[in-house]
C-alpha positions in Angstrom: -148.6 -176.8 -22.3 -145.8 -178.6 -23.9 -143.9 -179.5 -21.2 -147.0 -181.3 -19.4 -146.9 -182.9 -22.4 -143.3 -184.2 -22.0 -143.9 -185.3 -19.2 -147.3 -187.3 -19.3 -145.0 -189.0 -22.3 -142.2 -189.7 -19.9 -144.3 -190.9 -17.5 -146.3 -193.2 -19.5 -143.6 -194.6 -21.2 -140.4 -196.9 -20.1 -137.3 -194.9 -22.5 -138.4 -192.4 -25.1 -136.2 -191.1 -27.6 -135.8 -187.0 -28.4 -136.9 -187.8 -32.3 -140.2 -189.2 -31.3 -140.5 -187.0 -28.9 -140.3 -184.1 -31.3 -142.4 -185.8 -33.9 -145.4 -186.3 -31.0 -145.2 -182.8 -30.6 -144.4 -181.2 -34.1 -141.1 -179.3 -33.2 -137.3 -179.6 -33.5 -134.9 -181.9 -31.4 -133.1 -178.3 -30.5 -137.0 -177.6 -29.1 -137.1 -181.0 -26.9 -133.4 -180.7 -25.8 -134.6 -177.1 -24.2 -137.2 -177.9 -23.1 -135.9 -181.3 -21.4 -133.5 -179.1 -19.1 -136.0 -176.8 -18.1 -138.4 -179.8 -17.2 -135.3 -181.1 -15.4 -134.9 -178.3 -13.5 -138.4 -178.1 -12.3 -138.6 -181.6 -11.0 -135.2 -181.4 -9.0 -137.4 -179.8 -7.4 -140.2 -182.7 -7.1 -138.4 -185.8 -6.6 -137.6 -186.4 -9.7 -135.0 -186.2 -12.7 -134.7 -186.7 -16.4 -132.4 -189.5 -17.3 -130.4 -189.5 -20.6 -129.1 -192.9 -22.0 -126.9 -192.7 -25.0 -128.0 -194.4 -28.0 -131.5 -195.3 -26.1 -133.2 -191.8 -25.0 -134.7 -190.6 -22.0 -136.5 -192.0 -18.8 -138.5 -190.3 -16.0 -136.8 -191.6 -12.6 -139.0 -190.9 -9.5 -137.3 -191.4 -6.1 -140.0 -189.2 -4.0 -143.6 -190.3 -5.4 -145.0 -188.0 -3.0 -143.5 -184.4 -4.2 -143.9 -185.9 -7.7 -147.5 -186.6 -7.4 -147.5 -182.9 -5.9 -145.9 -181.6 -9.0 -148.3 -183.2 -11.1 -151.4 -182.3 -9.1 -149.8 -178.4 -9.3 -149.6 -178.3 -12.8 -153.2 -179.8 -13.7 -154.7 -176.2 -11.5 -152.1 -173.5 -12.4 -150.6 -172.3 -15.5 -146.8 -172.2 -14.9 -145.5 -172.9 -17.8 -147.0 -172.3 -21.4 -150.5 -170.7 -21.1 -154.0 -171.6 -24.0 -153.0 -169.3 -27.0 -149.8 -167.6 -26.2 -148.9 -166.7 -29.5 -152.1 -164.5 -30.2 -151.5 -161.9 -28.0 -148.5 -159.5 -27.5 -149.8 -159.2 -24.0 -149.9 -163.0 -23.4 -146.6 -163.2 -25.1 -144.7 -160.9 -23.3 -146.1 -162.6 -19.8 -144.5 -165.5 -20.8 -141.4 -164.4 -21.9 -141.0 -162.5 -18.2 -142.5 -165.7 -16.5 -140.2 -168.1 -17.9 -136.7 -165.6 -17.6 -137.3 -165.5 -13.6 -137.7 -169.0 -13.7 -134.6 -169.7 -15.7 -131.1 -169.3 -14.0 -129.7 -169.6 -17.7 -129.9 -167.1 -20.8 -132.6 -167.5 -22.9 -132.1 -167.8 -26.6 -134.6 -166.1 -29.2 -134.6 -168.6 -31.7 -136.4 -171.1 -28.6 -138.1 -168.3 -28.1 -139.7 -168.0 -31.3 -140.1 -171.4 -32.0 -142.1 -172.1 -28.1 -144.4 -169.5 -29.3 -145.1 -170.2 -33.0 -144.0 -166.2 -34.0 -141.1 -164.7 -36.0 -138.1 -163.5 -34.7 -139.1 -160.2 -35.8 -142.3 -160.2 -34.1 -140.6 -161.5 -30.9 -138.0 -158.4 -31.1 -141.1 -156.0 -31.1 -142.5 -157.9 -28.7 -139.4 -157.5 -26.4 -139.3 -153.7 -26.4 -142.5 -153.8 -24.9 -141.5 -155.8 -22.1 -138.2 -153.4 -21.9 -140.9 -150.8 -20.8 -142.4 -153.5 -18.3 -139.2 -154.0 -17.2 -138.2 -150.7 -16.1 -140.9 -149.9 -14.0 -139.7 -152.3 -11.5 -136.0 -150.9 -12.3 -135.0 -153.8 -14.3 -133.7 -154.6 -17.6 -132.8 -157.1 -20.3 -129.7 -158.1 -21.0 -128.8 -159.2 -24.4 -125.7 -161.6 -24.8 -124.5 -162.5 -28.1 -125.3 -165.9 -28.7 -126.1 -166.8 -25.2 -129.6 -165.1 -25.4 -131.3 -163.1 -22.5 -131.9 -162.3 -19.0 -133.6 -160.2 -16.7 -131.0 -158.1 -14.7 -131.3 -156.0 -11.9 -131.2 -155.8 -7.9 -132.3 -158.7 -5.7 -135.2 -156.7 -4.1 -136.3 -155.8 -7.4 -135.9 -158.8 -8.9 -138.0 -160.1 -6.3 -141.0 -157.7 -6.3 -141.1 -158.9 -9.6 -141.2 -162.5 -9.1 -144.4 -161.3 -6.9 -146.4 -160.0 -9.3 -145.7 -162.5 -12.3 -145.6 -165.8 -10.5 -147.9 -165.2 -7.6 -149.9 -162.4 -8.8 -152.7 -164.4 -10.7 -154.3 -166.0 -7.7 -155.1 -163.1 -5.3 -158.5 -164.1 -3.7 -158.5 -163.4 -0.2 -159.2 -166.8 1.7 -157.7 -168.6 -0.7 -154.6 -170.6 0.8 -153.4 -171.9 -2.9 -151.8 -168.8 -3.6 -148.6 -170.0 -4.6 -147.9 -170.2 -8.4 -144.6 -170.5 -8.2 -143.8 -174.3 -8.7 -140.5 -174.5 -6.5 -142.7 -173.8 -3.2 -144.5 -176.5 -2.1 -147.9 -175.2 -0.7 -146.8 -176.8 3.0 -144.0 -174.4 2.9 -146.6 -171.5 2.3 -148.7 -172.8 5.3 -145.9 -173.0 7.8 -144.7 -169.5 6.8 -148.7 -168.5 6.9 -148.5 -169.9 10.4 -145.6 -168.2 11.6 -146.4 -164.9 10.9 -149.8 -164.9 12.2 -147.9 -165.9 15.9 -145.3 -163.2 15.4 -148.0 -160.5 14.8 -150.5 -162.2 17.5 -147.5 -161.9 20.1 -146.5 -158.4 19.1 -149.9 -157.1 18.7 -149.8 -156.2 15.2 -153.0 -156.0 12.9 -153.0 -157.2 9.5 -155.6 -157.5 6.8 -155.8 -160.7 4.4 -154.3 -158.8 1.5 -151.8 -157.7 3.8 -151.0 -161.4 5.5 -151.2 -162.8 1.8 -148.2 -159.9 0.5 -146.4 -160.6 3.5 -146.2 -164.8 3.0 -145.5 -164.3 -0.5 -142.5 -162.0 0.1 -141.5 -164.5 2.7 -141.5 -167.7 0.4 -139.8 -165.8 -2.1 -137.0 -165.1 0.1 -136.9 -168.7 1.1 -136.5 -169.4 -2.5 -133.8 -167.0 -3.7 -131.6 -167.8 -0.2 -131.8 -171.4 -1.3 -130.7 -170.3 -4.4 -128.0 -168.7 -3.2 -129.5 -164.9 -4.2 -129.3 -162.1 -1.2 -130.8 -158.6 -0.8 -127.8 -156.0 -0.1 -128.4 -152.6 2.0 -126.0 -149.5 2.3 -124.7 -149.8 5.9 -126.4 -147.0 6.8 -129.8 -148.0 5.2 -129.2 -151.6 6.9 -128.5 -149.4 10.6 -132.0 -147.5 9.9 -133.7 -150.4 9.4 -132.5 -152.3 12.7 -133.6 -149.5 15.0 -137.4 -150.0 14.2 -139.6 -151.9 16.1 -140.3 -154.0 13.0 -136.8 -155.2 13.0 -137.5 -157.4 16.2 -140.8 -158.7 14.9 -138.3 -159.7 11.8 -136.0 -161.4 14.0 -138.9 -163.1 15.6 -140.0 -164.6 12.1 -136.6 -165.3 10.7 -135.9 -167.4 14.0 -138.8 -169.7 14.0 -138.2 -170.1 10.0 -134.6 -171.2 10.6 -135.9 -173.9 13.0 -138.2 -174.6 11.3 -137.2 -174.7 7.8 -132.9 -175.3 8.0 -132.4 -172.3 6.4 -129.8 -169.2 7.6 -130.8 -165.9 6.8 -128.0 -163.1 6.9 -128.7 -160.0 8.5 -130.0 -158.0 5.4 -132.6 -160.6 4.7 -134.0 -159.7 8.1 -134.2 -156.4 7.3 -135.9 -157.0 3.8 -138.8 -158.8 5.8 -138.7 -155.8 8.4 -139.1 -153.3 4.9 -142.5 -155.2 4.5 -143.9 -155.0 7.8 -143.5 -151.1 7.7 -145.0 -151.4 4.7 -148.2 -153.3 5.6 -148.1 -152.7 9.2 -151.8 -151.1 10.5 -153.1 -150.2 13.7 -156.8 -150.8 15.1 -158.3 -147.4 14.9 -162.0 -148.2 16.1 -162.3 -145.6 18.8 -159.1 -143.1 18.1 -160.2 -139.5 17.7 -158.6 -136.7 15.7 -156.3 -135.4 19.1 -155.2 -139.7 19.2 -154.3 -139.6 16.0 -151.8 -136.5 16.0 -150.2 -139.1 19.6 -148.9 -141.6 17.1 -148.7 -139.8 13.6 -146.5 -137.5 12.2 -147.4 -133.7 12.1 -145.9 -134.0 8.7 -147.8 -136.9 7.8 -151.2 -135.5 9.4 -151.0 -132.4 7.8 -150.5 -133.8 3.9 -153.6 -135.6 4.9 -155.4 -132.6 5.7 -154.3 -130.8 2.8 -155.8 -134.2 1.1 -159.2 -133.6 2.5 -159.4 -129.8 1.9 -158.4 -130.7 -1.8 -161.0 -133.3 -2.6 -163.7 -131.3 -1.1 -162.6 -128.1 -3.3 -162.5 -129.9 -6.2 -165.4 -132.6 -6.3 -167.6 -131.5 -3.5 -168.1 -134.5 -1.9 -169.2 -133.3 1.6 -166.7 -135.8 3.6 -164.2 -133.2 4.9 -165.3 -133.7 8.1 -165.6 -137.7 8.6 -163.3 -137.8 10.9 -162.9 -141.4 10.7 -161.7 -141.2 7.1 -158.7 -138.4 8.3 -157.7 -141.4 10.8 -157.8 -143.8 8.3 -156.2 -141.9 6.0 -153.4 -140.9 8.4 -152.6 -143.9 9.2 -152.7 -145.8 5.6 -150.2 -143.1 4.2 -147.5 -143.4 6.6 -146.9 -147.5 5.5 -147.2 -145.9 2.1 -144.8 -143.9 2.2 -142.7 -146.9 3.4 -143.3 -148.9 0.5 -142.4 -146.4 -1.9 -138.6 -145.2 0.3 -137.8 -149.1 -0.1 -139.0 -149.8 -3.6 -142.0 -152.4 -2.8 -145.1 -153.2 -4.9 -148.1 -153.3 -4.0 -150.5 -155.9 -5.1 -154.6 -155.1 -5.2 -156.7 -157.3 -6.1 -159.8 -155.3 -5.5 -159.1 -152.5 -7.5 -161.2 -153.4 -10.6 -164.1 -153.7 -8.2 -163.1 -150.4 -6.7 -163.2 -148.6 -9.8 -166.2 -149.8 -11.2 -168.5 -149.9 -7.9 -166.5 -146.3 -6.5 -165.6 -144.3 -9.2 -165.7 -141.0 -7.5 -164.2 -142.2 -4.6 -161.2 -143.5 -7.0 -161.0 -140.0 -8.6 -161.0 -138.2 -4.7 -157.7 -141.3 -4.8 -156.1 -139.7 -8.0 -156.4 -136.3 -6.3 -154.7 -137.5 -3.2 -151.9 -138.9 -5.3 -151.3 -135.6 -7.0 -151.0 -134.1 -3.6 -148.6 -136.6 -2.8 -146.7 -136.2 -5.9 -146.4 -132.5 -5.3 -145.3 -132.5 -1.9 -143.3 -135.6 -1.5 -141.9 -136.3 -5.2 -143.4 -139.4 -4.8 -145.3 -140.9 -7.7 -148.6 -143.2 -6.6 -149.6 -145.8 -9.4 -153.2 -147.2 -9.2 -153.2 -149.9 -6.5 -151.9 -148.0 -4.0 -154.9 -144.9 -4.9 -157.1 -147.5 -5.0 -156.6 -148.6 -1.4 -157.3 -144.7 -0.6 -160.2 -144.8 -2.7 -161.4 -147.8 -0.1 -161.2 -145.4 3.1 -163.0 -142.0 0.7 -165.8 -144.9 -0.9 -166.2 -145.8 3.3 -166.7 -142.2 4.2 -169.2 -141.9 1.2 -171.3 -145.2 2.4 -171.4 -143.2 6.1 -172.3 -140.3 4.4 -175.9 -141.9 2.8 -176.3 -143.8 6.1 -176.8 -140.6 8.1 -179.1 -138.8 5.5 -182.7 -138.3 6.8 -184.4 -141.5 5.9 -187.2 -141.1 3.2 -190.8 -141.0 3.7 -193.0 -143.5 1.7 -196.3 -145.4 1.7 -197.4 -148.7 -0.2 -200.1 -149.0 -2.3 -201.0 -152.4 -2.9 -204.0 -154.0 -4.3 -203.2 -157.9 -3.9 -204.5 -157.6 -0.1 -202.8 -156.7 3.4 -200.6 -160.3 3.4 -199.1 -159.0 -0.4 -198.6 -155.8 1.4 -196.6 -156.7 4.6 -194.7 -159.0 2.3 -193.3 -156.0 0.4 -192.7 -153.8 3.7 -190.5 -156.2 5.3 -189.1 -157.0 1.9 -188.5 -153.4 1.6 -187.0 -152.9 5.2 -184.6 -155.9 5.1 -183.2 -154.3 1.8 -182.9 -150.6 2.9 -182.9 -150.3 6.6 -183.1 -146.9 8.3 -182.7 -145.1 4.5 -186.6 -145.7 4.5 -189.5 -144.6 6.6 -192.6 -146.6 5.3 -195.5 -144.3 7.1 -198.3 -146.6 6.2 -200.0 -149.2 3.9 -202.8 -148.4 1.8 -205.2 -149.5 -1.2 -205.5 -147.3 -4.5 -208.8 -145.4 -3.2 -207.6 -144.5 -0.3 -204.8 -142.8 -1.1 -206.5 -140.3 -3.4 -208.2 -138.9 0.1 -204.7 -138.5 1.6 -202.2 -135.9 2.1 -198.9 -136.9 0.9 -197.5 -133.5 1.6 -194.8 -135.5 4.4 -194.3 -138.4 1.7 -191.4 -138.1 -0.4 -192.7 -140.7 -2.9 -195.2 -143.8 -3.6 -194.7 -147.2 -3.9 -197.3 -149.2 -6.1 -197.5 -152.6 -7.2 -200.3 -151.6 -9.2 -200.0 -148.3 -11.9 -201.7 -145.5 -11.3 -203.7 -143.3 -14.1 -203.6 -139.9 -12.7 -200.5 -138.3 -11.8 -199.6 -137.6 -8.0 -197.9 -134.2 -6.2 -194.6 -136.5 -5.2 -192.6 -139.4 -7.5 -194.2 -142.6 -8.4 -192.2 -146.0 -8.1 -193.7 -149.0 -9.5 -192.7 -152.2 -8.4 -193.7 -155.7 -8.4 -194.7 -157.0 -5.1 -191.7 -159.8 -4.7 -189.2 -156.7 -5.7 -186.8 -158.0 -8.6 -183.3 -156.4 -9.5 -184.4 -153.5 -11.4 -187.4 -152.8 -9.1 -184.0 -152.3 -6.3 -182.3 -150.1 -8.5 -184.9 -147.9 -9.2 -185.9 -147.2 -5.3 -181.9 -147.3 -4.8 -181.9 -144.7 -7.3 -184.9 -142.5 -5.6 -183.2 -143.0 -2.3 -179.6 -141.6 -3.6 -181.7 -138.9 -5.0 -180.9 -139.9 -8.9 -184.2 -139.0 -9.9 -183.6 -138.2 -13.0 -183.2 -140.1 -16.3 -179.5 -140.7 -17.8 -180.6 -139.2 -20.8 -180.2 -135.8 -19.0 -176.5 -136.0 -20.0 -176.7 -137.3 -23.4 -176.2 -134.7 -26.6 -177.8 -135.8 -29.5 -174.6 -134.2 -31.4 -172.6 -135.9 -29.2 -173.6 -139.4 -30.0 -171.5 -142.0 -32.2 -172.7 -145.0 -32.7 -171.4 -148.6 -34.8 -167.9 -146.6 -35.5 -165.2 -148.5 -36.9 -161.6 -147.7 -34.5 -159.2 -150.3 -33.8 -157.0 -148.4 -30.8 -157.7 -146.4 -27.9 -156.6 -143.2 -28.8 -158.2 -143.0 -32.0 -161.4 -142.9 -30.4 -160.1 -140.7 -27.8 -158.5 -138.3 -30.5 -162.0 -138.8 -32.3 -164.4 -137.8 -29.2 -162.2 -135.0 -28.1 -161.7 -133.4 -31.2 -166.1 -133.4 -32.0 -166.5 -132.1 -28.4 -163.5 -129.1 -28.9 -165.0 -128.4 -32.2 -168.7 -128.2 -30.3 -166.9 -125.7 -28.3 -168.1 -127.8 -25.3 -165.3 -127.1 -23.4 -162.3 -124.8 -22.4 -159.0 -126.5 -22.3 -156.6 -129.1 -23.6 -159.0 -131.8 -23.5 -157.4 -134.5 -25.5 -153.9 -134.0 -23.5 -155.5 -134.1 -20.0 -158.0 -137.4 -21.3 -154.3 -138.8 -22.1 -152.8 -137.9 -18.7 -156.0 -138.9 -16.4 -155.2 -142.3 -18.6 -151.9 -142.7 -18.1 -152.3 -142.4 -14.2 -155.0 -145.7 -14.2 -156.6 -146.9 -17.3 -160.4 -145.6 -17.3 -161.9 -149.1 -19.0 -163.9 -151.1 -15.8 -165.4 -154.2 -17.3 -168.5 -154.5 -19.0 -167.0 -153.7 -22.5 -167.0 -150.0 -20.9 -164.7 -147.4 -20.9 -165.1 -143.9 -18.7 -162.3 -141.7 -20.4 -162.4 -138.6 -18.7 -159.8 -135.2 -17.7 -157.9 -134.8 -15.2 -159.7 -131.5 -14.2 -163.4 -130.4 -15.3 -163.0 -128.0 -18.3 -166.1 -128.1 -19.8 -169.0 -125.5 -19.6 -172.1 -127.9 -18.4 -172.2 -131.5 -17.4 -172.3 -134.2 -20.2 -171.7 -137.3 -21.9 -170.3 -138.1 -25.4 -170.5 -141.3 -26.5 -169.3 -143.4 -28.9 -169.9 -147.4 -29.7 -167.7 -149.6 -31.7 -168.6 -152.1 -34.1 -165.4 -154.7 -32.8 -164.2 -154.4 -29.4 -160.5 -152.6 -29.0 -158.1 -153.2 -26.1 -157.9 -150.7 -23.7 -155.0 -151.3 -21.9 -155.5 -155.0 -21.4 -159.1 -155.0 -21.1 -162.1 -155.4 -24.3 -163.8 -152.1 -25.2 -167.0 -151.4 -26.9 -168.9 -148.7 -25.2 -167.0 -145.6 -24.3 -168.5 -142.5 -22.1 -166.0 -139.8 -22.4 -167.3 -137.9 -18.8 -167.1 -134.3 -19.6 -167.5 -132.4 -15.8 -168.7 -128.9 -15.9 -165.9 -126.8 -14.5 -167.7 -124.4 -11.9 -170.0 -127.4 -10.7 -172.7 -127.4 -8.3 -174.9 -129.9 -9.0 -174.2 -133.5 -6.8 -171.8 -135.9 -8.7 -171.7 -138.9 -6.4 -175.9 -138.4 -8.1 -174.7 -138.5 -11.4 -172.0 -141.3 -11.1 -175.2 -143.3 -9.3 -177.3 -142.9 -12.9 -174.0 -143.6 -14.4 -173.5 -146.6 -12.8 -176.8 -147.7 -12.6 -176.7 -148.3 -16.2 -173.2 -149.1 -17.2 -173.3 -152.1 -14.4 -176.1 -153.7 -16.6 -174.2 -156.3 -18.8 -177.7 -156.5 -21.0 -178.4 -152.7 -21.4 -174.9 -152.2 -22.1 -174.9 -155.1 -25.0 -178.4 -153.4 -26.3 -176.9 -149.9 -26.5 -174.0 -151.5 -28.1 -176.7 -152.9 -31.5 -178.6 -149.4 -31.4 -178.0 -147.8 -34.6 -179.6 -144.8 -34.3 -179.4 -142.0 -31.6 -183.4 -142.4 -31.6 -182.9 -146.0 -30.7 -180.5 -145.3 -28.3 -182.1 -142.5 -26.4 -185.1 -145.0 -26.1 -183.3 -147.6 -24.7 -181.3 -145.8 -22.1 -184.4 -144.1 -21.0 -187.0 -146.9 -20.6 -184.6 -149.3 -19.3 -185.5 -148.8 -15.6 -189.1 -148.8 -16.2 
């Protein structure tokens, strides 16, 4: 990062001048001038300034060696300024460009631009209409001034909820403290806010979660920032008079007083109300023994009917057998009216879980996408992927109650290393699955050819067995390793059968040469319309199911899929690259286009379980990956559990 490098010069040296400082770093004195302010700006800040002497150079002045030593121990953990390899990536590019503009107070000029990050001016104008796009989805845009440069313009809120996710959205982990990125808010200023709030809500009985309580302090700081900077949120009067006659107002004026004392600064009227827009936004309520007739006490009929309609629309269309949780319609209820909130008043919402959600609950994240469409039709209001992946939590919770209050199944051990080896594995085996599995006995291999096993729904054997049995055979090593888990997993979720049930031999690419996402989503849609496979506008809806949250997971795996089942059975097409290709900001080499069968009866929570089970498995997945033919790769999806 060049201006680190500035100022470990600075620091280490008495009076530099801007000439050697541009030679040291291989750019122009226009480059170093530049970046000198922006340096100065940022240690204002920090106790510091930047000193120009004519005719001698420059000197670093300190006057608070504690905020500077902050400063300096800030910019070692977090990239705030110039990240590893900007210049290689359009995407890494573009975050710059937006990370640096709400920074900067000042227009930027392209020529810096271009120069900071080693591209043409040309490439930087492509570059830009990108982030136009970027731009506009939090209802900003850029402003080009003839030879002043540009800036991001737009409302304060907006402006703001923007700030959020590009200077404070790269350290979401829940638990950590150091989630400020932003370098003009000291991490002590974060605390007090932290400390503040959790005494608010305490006094006025209001439950948050940690993703919640980290949105909330973030919002918070940033506000303490702008204000100091002399930037306000506005409301319409009427708006403003809404906002004070909820209970959150008061909670607001609660916060705002004890961050005035605390902190010196005044916060007009509208910036109470902008805190009072987040707590309806992230407000919840501790549901742990409500029951559906509670529920309808505090919720809307409006909103408790869409929720309803929710339910009755996820069971029609994927089956899934939780209509009747009546936990989830509470959960639900509740989550959508905050929702709803965050979307009158133009708030984003940050999740950092939502990789893990769609990789670990896929079909809990599809039940999500079918809420949103609900929402969409009946409200107008448009649900982008962090918010359906926070329903997608509350359906994936419903699922996990769902397996927990399945019979349990009925198994026996055979083991042949003596009764110690045995007991080893059954308590092994109950710590790991609990209630999900009855174990009715322990028994060598002789005796269990004089047995009945017509109350068994399948063996376990450390040792294999030569003659087939009348129920499922599961061998295992005694000390149970990872795959050994997955495969009783699998028996217990009733995924008995292999993954090669859903692969097509004509329906199997492998080592192809694409560079973009939609090539090899025109590709596999256009082999599996001209299989006549399915009924429908495949390619379009793959396209719209993509556009709603991008299908790629980790792993180098990509699950492209429609947004409604058109085709005639259940099956897979696949295709494997010989590069990786970005798909929507994430490396993809294996892609399973998911083609759902469109009158459907068999269990698909069972099929996303083989699915999973196999496309979780970084070394499987990089084995498929090599296979060159469909022989190959038959064998090594179907032996790899074994």
């Amino acid at each position: 990062m060049r201006i680190f490098d500035i100022l470990h010069i600075l620091a280490a040296q008495q009076i530099i001048k801007g000439e050697h400082l541009a030679n040291e770093l291989n750019v122009s004195t226009r480059t170093i001038r530049t970046d000198l302010k922006e340096l100065a700006a940022l240690l204002s800040e920090h106790g510091a300034t930047i000193k120009s002497l004519k005719g001698a150079g420059y000197k670093l002045e300190i006057w608070d060696e504690q905020r500077f030593n902050h400063l300096l121990k800030k910019l070692k953990e977090q990239e705030i300024i110039v990240p590893e390899q900007t210049s290689s990536s359009p995407e890494a590019r573009i975050n710059y460009i937006i990370r640096k503009l709400l920074l900067t107070k000042a227009y930027v000029k392209l020529d810096d631009l271009a120069e900071t990050l080693y591209v043409s001016r040309y490439t930087l104008q492509s570059d830009l209409k990108d982030m136009r796009k970027i731009l506009a989805a939090y209802g900003l845009s850029l402003e080009n001034r003839p030879h002043n440069g540009i800036k991001i313009k737009g409302s304060e809120a907006k402006l703001r909820y923007c700030i959020s996710d590009y200077l404070f959205g790269k350290r979401d982990e829940i638990g950590d403290r150091r989630i400020s990125t932003l370098p003009m808010i000291p991490d002590e200023d974060m605390e007090l806010i932290r400390e503040i709030i959790l005494e608010r809500i305490e006094l006025n009985q209001i439950e948050l979660s940690d993703i919640a309580l980290n949105n909330l302090m973030i919002h918070i700081a940033i506000a303490c920032k702008r204000i100091r900077d002399g930037n306000y949120v506005s409301y319409y009067p009427s708006e403003l008079k809404k906002i004070e006659a909820q209970k959150e107002f008061n909670v607001a004026s609660e916060i705002v007083h004890d961050l005035e004392q605390q902190m010196g600064h005044s916060f007009p009227v509208a910036e109470i109300a902008y805190i009072a827009v987040h707590l309806l936004g992230v407000r919840t309520i501790v549901t742990a023994h409500m029951n559906e007739e509670d529920i309808k006490t505090i919720i809307d009929q409006d909103i408790y009917d869409l929720t309803v309609e929710i339910l009755d629309q996820i069971e029609q269309q994927l089956k899934m057998d939780i209509r009747s949780d009546k936990e989830l319609l509470v959960g639900l209820c509740l989550h959508l009216k905050p929702l709803i909130n965050r979307h009158k008043y133009g708030m984003n919402s940050r999740n950092p879980m939502l990789d893990k959600i769609k990789a670990h609950y896929p079909l809990a994240f599809e039940a999500g996408i079918i809420a949103a469409e609900i929402i969409k039709l009946r409200l107008g209001i448009q649900i982008e992927e962090n918010e359906i992946g926070y329903m997608a939590i509350h359906i994936g919770g419903a699922l996990e109650r769902k397996k927990m209050e399945g019979k349990p199944k009925r198994t026996i051990i055979v083991c042949a290393s003596g009764l110690g080896s045995a007991k080893l594995l059954y308590y092994k085996l109950q710590s790991i699955f609990g209630s999900r599995l009855e174990i009715v006995g322990i028994t060598g291999l002789y005796k269990l050819k004089q047995m009945s096993l017509d109350t068994i729904d399948f063996v376990i054997s450390t040792i294999p067995l030569s003659e087939p049995l009348s129920v499922p055979l599961i061998h295992v090593n005694t000390f149970l390793d990872g795959s050994d888990i997955h495969k009783l997993e699998s028996t217990l979720s009733e995924a008995k059968l292999p993954a090669v049930q859903y692969v097509r031999k004509k329906m199997v690419f492998l080592q192809q040469k694409f560079d973009s996402k939609l090539k090899v989503l025109e590709f596999l849609s256009q082999k599996i319309q001209a299989a006549d496979l399915v009924n429908g506008p495949l390619l379009e809806s793959v396209i719209e199911r993509e556009a709603v949250s991008p299908t790629a997971f980790g792993n180098l795996v990509a699950i492209p899929h429609p947004m409604e089942p058109l085709a005639h059975s259940t099956f897979w097409a696949i295709c494997t690259l010989q590069k990786a290709i970005d798909w929507d900001g994430k490396p993809v080499q294996f892609v399973c286009m998911l083609c759902i069968q469109r009158r459907k009866t068999e269990d698909l929570q069972n099929m996303y379980n083989i699915m999973l089970g196999f496309l979780n498995n970084e070394n499987l997945v990089q084995r498929l990956i090599r296979c060159k033919t469909y022989t190959e790769f038959v064998q090594t999806l179907y032996h790899h559990n074994e």
